[in-house]
Each structure stands twice: as structure tokens, then as C-alpha cells.
C-alpha positions as CSV (number, residue, x, y, z in Angstrom):
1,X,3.8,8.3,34.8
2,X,5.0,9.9,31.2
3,X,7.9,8.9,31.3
4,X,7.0,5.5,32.3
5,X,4.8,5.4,29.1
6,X,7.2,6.6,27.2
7,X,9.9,4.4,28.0
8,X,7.2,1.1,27.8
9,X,6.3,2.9,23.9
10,X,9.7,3.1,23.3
11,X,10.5,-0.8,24.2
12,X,7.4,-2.3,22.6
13,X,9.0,0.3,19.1
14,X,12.4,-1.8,19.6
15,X,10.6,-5.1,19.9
16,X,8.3,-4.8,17.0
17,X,12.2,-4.0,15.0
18,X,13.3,-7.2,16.6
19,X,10.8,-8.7,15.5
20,X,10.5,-7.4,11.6
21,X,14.1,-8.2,11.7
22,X,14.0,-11.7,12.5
23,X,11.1,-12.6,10.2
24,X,13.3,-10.9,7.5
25,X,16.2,-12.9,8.1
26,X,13.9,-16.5,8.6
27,X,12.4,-15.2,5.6
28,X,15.8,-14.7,3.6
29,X,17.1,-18.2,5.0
30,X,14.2,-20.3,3.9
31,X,14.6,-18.4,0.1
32,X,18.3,-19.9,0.7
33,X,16.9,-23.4,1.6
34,X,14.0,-23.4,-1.1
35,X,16.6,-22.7,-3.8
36,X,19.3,-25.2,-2.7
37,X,16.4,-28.0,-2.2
38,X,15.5,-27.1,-5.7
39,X,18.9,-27.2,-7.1
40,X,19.7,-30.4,-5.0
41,X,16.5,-32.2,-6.2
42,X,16.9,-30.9,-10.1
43,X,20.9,-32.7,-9.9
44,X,19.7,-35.6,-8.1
45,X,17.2,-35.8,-11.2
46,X,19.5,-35.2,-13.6
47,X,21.7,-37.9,-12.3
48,X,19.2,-40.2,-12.4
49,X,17.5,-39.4,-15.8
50,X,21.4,-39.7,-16.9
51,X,22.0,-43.0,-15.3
52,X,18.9,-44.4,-16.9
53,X,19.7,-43.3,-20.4
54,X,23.1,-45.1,-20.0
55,X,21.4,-48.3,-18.4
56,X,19.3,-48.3,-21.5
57,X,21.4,-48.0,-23.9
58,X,23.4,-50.7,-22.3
59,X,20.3,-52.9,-22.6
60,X,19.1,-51.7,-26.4
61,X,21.6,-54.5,-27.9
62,X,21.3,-57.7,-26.7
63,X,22.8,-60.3,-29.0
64,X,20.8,-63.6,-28.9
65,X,23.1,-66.1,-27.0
66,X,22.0,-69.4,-28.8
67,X,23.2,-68.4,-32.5
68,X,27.3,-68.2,-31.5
């Protein structure tokens, strides 16, 4: 019956690594994610703030039609 205790000890040890493991490595790919979803949003808004700025300063002069 030791033995058998050990062994079952030694399993649920190697499962609870598994484990600690995988929730490392989840952990260290949503980091990954997070930051690329951050840099992906911050150069989608810095595309669009650009974009803007040159739509507006397309618009700022707008000679009036009826005097030529």
C-alpha cells in the first residue's frame, strides 16, 4: 500500500508541474496578445488621427466659388 501512495503522491507532484507550467505559458501568451492589441490599436489610432489632420487641412481653404 506505500508504494501505491507513493506513486499516486508522486503523479498528483507531476500534475500540479503540468499545471504551473501551462498557466505560465497561457500567462506569457496573453502578455504577448495584450501588447500586440495595444500596439495594433495605438497604429490604428495613429493612422486615423493622421488621416484626419490631412482631411482637415485639405478642408481649412476653401476658396469661395462665386467670386472667379
Amino acid at each position: 500500500m506505500g508504494r501505491l501512495v507513493r506513486g499516486a503522491v508522486k503523479f498528483n507532484i507531476i500534475c500540479i508541474h503540468v499545471i504551473l507550467n501551462s498557466q505560465q505559458i497561457i500567462h506569457s501568451h496573453l502578455n504577448a496578445l495584450s501588447r500586440n492589441m495595444s500596439l495594433a490599436i495605438g497604429d490604428a489610432s495613429w493612422h486615423a488621427n493622421e488621416q484626419q489632420g490631412r482631411e482637415s487641412n485639405g478642408d481649412s481653404f476653401q476658396p469661395d466659388k462665386r467670386r472667379s
